[in-house]
Structure formats: C-alpha cells, structure tokens
PyMOL Python script that loads the backbone (N, CA, C, O; Angstrom):
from pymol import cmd

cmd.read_pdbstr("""\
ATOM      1  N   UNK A   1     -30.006 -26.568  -4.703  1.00  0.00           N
ATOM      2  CA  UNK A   1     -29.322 -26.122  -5.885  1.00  0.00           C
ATOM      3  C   UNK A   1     -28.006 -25.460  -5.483  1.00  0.00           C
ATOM      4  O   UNK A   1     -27.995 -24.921  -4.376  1.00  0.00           O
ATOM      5  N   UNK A   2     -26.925 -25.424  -6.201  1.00  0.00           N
ATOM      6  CA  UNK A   2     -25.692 -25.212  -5.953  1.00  0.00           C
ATOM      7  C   UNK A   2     -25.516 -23.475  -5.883  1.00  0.00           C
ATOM      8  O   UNK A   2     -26.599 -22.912  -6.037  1.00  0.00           O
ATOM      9  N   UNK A   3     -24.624 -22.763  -5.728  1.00  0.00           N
ATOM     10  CA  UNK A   3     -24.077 -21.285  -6.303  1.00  0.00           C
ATOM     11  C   UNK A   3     -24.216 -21.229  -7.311  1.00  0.00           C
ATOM     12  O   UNK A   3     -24.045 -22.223  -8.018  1.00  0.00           O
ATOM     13  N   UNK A   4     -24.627 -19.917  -7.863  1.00  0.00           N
ATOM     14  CA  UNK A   4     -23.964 -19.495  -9.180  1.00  0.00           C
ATOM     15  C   UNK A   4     -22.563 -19.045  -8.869  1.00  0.00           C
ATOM     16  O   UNK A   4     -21.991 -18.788  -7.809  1.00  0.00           O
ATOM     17  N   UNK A   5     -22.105 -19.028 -10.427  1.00  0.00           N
ATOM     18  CA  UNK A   5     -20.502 -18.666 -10.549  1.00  0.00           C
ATOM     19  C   UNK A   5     -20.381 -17.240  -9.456  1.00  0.00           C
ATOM     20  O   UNK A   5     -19.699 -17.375  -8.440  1.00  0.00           O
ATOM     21  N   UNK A   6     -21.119 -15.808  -9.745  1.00  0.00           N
ATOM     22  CA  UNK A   6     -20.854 -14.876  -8.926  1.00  0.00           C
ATOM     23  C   UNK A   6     -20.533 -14.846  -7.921  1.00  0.00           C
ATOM     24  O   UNK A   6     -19.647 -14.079  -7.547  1.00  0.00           O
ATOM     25  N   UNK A   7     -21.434 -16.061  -6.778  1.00  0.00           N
ATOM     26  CA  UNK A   7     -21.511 -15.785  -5.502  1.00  0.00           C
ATOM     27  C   UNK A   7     -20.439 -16.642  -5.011  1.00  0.00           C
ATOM     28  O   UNK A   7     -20.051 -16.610  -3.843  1.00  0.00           O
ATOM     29  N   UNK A   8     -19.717 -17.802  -6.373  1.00  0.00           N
ATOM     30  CA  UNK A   8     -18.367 -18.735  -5.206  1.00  0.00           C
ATOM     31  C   UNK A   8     -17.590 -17.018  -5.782  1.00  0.00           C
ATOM     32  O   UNK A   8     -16.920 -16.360  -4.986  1.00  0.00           O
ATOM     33  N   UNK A   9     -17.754 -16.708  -6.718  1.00  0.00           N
ATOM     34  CA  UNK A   9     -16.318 -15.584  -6.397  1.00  0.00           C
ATOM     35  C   UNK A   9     -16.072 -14.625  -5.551  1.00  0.00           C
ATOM     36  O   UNK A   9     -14.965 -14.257  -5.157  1.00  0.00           O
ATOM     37  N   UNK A  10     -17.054 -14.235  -5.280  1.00  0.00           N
ATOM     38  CA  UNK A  10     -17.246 -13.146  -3.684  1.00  0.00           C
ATOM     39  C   UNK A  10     -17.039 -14.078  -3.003  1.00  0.00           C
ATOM     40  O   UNK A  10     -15.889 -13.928  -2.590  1.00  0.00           O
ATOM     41  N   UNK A  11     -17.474 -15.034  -2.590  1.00  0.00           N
ATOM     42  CA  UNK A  11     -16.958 -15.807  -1.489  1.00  0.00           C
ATOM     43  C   UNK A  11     -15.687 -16.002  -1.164  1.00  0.00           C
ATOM     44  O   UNK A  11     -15.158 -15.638  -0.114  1.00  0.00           O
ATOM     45  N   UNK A  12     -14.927 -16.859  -2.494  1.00  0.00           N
ATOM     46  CA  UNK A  12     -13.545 -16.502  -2.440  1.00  0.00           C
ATOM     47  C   UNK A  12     -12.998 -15.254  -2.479  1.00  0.00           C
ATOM     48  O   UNK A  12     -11.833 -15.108  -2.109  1.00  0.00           O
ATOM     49  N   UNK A  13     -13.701 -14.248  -2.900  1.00  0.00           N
ATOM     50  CA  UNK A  13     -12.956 -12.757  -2.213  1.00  0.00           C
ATOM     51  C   UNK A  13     -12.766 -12.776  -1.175  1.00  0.00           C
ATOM     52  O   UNK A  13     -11.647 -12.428  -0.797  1.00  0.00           O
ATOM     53  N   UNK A  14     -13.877 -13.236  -0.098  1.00  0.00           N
ATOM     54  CA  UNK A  14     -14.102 -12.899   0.951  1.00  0.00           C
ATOM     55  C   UNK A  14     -13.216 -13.966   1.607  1.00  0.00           C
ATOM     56  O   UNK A  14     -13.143 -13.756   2.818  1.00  0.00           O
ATOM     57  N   UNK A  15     -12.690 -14.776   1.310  1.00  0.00           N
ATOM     58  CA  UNK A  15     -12.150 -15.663   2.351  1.00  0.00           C
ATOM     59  C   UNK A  15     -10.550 -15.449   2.084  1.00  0.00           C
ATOM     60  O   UNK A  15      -9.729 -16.080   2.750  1.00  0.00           O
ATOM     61  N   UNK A  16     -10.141 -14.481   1.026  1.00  0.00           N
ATOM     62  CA  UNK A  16      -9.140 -14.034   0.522  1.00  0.00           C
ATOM     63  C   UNK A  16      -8.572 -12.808   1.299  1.00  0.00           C
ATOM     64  O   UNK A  16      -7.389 -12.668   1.609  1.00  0.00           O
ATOM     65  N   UNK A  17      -9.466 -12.045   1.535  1.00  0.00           N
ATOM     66  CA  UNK A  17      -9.526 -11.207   2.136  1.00  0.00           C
ATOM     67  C   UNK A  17      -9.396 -11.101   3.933  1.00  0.00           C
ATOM     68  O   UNK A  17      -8.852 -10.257   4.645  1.00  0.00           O
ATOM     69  N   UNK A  18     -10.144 -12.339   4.257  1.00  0.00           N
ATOM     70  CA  UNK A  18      -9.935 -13.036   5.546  1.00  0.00           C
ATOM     71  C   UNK A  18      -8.464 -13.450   5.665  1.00  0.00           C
ATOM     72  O   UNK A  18      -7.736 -12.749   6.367  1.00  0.00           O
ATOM     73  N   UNK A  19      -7.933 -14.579   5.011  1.00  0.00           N
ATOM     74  CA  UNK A  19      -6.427 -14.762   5.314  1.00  0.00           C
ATOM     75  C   UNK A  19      -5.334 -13.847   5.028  1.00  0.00           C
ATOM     76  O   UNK A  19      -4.184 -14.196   5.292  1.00  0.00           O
ATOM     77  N   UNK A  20      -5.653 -12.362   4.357  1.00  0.00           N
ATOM     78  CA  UNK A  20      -4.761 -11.722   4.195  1.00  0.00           C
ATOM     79  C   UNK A  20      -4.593 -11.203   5.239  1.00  0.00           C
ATOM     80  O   UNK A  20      -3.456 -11.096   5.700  1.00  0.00           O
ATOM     81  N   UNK A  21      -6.088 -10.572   6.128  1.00  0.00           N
ATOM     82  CA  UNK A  21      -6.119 -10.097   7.166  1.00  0.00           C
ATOM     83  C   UNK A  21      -5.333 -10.613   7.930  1.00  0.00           C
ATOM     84  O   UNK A  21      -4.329  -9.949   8.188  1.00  0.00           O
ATOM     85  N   UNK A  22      -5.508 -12.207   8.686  1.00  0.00           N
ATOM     86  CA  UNK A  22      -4.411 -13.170   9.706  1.00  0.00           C
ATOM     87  C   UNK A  22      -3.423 -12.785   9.482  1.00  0.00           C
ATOM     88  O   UNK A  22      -2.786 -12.212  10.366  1.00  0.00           O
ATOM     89  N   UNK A  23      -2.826 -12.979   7.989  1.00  0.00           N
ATOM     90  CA  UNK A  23      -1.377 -12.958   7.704  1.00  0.00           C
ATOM     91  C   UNK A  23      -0.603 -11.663   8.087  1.00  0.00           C
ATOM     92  O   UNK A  23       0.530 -11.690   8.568  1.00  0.00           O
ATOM     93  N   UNK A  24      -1.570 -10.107   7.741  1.00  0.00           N
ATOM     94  CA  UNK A  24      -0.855  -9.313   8.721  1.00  0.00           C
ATOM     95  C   UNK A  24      -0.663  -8.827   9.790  1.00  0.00           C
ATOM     96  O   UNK A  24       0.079  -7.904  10.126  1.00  0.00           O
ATOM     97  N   UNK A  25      -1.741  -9.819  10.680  1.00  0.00           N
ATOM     98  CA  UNK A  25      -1.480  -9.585  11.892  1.00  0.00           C
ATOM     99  C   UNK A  25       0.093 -10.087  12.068  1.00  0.00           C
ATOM    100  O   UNK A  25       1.113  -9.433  12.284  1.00  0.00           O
ATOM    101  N   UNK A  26      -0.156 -11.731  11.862  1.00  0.00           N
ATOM    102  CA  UNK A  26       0.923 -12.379  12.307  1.00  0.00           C
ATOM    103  C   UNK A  26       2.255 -12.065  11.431  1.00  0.00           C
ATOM    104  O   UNK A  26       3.252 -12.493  12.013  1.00  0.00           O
ATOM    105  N   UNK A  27       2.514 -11.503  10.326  1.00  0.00           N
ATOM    106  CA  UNK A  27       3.479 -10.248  10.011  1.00  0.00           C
ATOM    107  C   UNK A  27       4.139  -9.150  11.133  1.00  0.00           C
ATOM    108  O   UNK A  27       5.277  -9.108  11.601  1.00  0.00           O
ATOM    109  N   UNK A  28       3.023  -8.327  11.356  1.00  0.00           N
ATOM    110  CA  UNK A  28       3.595  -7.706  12.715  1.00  0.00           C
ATOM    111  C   UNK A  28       3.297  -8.465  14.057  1.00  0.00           C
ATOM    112  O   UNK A  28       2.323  -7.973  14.626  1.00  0.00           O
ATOM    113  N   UNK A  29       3.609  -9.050  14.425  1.00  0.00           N
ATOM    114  CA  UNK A  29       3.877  -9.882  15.761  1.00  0.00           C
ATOM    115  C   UNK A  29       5.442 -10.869  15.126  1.00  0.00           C
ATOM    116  O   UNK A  29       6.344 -11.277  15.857  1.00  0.00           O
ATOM    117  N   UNK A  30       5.365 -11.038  13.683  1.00  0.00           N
ATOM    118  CA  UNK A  30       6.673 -12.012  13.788  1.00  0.00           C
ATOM    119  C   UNK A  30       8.098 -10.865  14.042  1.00  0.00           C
ATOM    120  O   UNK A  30       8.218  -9.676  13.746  1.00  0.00           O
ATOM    121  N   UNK A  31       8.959 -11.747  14.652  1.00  0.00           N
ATOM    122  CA  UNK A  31      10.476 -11.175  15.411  1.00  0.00           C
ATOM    123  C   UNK A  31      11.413 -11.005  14.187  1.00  0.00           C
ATOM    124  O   UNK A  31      11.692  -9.886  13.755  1.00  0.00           O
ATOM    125  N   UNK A  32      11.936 -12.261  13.591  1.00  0.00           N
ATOM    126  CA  UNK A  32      12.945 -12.458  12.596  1.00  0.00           C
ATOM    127  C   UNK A  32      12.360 -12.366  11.350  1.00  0.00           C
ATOM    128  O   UNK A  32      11.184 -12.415  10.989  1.00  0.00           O
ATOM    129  N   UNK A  33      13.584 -12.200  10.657  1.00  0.00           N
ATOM    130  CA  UNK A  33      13.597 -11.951   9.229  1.00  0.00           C
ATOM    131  C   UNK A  33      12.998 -12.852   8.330  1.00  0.00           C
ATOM    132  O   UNK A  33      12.304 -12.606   7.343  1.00  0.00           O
ATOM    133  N   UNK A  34      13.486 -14.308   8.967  1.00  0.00           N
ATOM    134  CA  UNK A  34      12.724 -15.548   8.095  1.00  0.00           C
ATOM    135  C   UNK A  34      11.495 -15.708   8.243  1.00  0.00           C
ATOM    136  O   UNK A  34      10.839 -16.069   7.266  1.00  0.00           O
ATOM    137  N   UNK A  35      10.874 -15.489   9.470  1.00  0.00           N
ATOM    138  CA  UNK A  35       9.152 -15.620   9.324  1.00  0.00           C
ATOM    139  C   UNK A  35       9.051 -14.938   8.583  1.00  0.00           C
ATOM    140  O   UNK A  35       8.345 -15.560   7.790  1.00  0.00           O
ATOM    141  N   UNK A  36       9.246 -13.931   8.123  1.00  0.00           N
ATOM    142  CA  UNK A  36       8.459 -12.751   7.610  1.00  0.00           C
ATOM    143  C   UNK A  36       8.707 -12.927   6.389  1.00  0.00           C
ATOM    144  O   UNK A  36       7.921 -12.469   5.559  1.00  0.00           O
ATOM    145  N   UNK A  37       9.678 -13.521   6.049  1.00  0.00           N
ATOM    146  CA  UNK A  37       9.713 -13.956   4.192  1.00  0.00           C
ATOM    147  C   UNK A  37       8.976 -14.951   4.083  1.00  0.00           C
ATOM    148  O   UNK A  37       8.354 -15.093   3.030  1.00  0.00           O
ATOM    149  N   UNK A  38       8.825 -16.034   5.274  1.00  0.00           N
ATOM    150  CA  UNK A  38       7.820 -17.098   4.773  1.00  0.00           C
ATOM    151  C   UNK A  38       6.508 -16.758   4.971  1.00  0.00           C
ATOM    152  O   UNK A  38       5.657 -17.619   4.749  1.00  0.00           O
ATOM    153  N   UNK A  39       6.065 -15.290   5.474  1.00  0.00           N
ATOM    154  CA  UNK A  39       4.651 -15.033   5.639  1.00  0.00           C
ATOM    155  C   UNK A  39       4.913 -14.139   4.500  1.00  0.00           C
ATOM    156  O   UNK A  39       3.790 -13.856   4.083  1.00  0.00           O
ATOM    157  N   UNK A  40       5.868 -13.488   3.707  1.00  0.00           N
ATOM    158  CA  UNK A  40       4.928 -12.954   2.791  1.00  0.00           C
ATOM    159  C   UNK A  40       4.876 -13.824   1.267  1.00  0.00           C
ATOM    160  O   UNK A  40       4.162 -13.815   0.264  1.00  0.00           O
ATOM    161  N   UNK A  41       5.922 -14.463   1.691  1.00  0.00           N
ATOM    162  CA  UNK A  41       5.900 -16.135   0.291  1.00  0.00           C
ATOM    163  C   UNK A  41       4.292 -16.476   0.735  1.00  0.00           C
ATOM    164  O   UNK A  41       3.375 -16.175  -0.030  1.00  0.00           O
ATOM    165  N   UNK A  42       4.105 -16.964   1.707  1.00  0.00           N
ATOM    166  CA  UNK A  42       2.430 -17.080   1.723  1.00  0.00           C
ATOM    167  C   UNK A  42       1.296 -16.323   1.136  1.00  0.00           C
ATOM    168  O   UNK A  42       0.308 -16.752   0.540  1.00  0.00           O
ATOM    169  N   UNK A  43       1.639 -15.126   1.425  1.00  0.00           N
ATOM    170  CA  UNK A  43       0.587 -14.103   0.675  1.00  0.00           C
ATOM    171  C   UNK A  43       0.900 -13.790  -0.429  1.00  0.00           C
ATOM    172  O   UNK A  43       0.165 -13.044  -1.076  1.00  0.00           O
ATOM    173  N   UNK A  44       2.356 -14.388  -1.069  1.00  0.00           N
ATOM    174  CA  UNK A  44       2.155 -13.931  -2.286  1.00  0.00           C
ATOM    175  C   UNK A  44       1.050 -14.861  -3.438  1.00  0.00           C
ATOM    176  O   UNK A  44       0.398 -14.656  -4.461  1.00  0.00           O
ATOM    177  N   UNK A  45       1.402 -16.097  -2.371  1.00  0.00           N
ATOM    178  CA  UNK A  45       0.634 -17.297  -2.922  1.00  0.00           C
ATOM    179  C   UNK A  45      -1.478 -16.998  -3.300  1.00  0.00           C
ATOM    180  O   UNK A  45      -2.348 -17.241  -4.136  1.00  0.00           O
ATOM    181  N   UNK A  46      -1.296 -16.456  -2.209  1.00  0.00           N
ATOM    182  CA  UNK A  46      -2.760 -16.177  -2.024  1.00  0.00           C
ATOM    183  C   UNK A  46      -3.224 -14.910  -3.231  1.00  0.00           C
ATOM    184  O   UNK A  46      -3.943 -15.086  -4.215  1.00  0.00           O
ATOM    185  N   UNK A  47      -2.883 -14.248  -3.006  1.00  0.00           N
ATOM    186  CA  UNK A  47      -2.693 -12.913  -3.797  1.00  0.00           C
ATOM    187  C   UNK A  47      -1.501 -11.907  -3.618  1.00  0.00           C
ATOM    188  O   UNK A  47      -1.083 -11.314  -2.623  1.00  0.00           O
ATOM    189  N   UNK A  48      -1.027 -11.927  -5.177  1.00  0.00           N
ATOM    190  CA  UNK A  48       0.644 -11.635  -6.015  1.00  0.00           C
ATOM    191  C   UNK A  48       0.498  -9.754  -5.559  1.00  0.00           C
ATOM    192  O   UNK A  48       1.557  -9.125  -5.562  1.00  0.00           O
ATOM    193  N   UNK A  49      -0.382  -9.244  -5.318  1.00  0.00           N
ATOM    194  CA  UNK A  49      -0.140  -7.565  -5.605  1.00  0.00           C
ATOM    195  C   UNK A  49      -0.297  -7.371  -3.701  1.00  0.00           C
ATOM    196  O   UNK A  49       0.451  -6.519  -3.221  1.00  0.00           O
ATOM    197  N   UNK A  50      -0.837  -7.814  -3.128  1.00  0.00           N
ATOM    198  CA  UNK A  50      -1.247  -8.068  -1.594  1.00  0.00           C
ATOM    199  C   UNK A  50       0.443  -7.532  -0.623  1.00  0.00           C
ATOM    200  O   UNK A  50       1.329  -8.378  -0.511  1.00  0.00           O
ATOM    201  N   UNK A  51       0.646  -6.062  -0.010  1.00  0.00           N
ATOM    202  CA  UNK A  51       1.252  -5.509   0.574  1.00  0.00           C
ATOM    203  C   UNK A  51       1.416  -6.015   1.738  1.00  0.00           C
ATOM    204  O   UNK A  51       0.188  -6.090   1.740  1.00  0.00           O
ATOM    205  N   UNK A  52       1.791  -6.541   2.975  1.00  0.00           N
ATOM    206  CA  UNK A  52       2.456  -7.044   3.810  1.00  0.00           C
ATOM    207  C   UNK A  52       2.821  -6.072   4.868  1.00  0.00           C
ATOM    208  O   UNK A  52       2.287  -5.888   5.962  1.00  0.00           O
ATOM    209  N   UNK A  53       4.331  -5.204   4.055  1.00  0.00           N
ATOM    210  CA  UNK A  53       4.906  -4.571   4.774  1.00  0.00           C
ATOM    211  C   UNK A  53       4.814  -3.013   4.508  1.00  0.00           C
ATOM    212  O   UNK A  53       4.032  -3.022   3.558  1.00  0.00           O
ATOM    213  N   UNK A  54       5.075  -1.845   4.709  1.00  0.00           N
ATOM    214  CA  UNK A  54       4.915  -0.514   3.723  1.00  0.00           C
ATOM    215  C   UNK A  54       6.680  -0.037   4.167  1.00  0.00           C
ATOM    216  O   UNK A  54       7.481   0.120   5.088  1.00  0.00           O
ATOM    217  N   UNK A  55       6.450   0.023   2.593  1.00  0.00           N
ATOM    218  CA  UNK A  55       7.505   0.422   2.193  1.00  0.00           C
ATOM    219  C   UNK A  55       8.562   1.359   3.240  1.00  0.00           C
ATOM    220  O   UNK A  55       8.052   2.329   3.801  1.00  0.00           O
ATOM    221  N   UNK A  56      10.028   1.052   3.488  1.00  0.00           N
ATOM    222  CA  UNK A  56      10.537   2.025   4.551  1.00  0.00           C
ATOM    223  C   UNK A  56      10.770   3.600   3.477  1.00  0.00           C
ATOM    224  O   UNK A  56      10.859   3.569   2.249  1.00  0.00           O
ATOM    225  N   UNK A  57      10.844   5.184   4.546  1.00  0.00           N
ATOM    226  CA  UNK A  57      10.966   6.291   3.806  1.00  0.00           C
ATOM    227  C   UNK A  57      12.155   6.780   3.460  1.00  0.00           C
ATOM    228  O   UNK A  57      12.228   7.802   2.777  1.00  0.00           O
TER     229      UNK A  57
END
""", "prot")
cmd.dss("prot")
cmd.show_as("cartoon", "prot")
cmd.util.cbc("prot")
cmd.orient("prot")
C-alpha cells in the first residue's frame, strides 16, 4: 500500500531540509559573487523564505 498524504509531506520536508543543508555548505566554500547568486537562485527555488547568507551589521 502506498503513503498517506502526511508521511510524502514530512518526507519532502525532510529532503528539503537535506538540500538546503548542501546548499549552505557549498555557499560558504563558494569564492565569487556569481556562484553564490546561482546557489541562492537555487534555494530560492527550493524554498522562497530559506536564508543562505546572514545579513552583514
């Protein structure tokens, strides 16, 4: 028998939550300016509210 609805959505939390993780690693390890707009164009894709960088003071 398949999932119920609940458990694909935690799942996709969870795998949401997984590539956000990657993405900020490889955020801080990228050098230039353009990776880093195309890694956070990526995460915006994934999830729109999902922080990246913190804010400079």
């Amino acid at each position: 028998m398949g999932r119920c609805e609940r458990q694909r959505e935690l799942a996709r939390r969870r795998k949401r939550g997984e590539q956000l993780k990657k993405l900020r690693v490889k955020f801080a390890k990228a050098k230039n300016q353009g990776d880093k707009e195309a890694l956070v164009e990526k995460a915006f894709r994934i999830s729109p509210f999902a922080v990246l960088e913190t804010a400079a003071p």
